[in-house]
N, C-alpha and C positions, 0 to 999 in steps of 0.2 A: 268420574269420581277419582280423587287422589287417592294412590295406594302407596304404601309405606314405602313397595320397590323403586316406583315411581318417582316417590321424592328424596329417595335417597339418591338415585339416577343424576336429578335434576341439581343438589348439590354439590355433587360431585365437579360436573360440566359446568356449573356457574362458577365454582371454585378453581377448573382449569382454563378457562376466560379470563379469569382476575388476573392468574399468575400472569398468564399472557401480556396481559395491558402494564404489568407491572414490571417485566422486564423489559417490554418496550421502549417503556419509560427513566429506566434506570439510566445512573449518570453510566461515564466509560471507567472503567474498572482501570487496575493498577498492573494489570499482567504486562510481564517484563514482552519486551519484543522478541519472536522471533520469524525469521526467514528463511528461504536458501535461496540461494544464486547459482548460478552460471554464466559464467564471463569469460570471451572468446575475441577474437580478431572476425570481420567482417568475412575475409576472404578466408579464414578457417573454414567458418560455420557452412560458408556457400560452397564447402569443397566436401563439406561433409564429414569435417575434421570435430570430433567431440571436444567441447571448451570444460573447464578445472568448475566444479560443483562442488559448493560449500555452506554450513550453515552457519550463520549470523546472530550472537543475539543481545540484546541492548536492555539497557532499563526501560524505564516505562515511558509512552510517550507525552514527551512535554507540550503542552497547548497552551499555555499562559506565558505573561514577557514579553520581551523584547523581540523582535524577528532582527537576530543581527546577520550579517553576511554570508557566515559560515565559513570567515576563514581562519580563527578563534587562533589567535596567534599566539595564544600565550598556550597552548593545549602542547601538550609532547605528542613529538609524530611517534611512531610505530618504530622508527629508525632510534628513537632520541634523541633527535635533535629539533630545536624549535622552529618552528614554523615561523618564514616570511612574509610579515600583508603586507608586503611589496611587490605592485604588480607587473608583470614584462611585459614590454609593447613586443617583443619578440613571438609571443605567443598567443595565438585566440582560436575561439572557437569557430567554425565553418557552419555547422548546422548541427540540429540533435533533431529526435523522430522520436515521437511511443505508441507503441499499440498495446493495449490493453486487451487481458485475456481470460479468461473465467469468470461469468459472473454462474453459478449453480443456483441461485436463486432467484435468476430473473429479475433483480429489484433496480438494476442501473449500475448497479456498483460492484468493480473487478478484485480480484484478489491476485493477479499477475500483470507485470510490468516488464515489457521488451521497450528496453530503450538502447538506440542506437545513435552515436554521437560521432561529430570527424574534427579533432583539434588540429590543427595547423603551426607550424612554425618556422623563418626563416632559415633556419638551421639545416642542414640537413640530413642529420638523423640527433634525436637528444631520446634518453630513454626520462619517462614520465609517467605516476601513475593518477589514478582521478578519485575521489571521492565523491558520491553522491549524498542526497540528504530528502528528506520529506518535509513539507510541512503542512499541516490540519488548519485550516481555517484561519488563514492569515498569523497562525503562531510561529514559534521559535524554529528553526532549520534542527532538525532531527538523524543525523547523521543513521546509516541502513545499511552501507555498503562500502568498501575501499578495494579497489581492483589491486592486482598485483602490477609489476612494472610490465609497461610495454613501449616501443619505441613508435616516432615519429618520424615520418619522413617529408619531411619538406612539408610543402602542399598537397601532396599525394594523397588521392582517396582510397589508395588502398591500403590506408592504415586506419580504415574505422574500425571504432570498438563497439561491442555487445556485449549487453549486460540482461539477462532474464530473470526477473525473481518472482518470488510465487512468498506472496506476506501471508504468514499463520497465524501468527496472536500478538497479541499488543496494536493493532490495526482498527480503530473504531470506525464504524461507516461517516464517510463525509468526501468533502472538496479538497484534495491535495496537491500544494504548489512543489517540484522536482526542482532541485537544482543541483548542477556540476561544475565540481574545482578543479584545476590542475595542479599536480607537484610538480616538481623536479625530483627524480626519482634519486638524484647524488647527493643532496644537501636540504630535503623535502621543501623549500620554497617555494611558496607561492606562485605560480603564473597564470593562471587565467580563470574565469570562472563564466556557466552561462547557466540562465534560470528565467522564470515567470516575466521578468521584465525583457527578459530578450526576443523571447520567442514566446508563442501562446501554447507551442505545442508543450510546454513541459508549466502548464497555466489549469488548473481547476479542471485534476484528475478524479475520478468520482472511484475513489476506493475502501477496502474493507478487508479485513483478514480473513482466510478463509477457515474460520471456526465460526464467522459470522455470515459468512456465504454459504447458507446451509438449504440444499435442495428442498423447498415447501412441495408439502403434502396437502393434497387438497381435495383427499376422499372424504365424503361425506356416509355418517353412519346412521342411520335412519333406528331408532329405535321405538318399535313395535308395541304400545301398551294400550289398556282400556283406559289410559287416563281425561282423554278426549282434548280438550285445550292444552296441555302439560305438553303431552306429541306435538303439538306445531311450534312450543316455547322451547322445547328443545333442538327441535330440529332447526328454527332460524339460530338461535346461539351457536347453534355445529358450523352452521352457515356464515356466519359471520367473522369465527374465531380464524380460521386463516388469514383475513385480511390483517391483519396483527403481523402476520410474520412475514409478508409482504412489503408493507410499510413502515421499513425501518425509520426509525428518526436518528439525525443525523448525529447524533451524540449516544446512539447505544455501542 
């Protein structure tokens, strides 16, 4: 027999299942980005040497448009002075590497980004620094990060750079193509850039901020009444509601 606790029980837990399927389903919200970083010298980090930690934070992330380059020449650099999309054969990239790190919720998708990259240049030493960018789902490059100036040497691998970030908000779950530019750290021009079309390693990262990487719970509460069928209707719904938070979709 239903009793009034019963079905008030039962309300309740259908009403927190809805919510559930409904923020599942919600679009990606407007919250501005933020992050922090740490950004170090290869041979720093391996010596044990702490790298300069910072936080980062941007408008909201753009997913519609054009996917232009990301060397937005007409944008003012940080210096003031305008950016060059004039590219130096003087300069290129050698390789870049990411490892991905936190997912708390098991669902596939990281909320941290170690990415390690080695530019090269005929010269032998120019000081330079690098911009990195994001981008969601084949959209527009999303600029996340700009290192401070560091020099190069020649060819030498021991001038690789690290960059560690940990995304907090503005980071909707999905597929993220990375890409990285070079300045000229005396007159911010242009030289080099390397991304999704170069290498696959910086190609359809599976990431999410970690306000979205939220450790699932997945005790179930057995509720105990004389309702006789109600107890199994509730207790599959208890049973089911987790998989919601599991199975993000790719636009929450």
């Amino acid at each position: 027999m239903l009793t009034i606790n019963s079905a008030r029980i039962f309300i309740a837990i259908a009403a927190t299942f809805a919510a559930c399927l409904a923020a599942a389903d919600a679009p990606a919200d407007e919250t501005p980005r933020l992050s922090v970083t740490t950004q170090n010298t290869k041979s720093a980090r391996d010596s044990g040497l702490p790298g300069k930690t910072s936080e980062n934070a941007f408008e909201e992330l753009q997913t519609s448009g054009d996917r232009h380059t990301g060397k937005r020449s007409n944008m003012v650099s940080k210096a003031g002075a305008q950016r060059s999309a004039a590219v130096s054969n003087d300069f290129w990239f050698y390789s870049a590497d990411v490892v991905l790190f936190n997912d708390h919720d098991q669902d596939g998708h990281f909320h941290g980004i170690d990415l390690l990259f080695d530019a090269d240049t005929y010269y032998a030493d120019v000081d330079v620094y690098a911009v990195t960018y994001l981008s969601l789902d084949g959209g527009p490059w999303n600029e996340y990060f700009a290192t401070d100036n560091f020099t190069l040497f020649g060819t030498s691998a021991d001038d690789e750079f690290n960059i560690v970030s940990e995304l907090v908000s503005g980071y909707p779950t999905g597929s993220y193509d990375l890409l990285i530019e070079l300045f000229d750290a005396y007159d911010d021009a242009f030289l080099a850039s390397f991304g999704p079309v170069d290498t696959s390693e910086l190609a359809f990262l599976p990431l999410e901020d970690s306000n979205r990487d939220v450790p699932v719970d997945t005790t179930v509460v057995v509720v105990e009444d004389g309702g006789g069928s109600l107890g199994w209707l509730t207790l599959l719904v208890l049973l089911a509601a987790p998989r919601v938070f599991v199975r993000r979709s790719p636009g929450s």
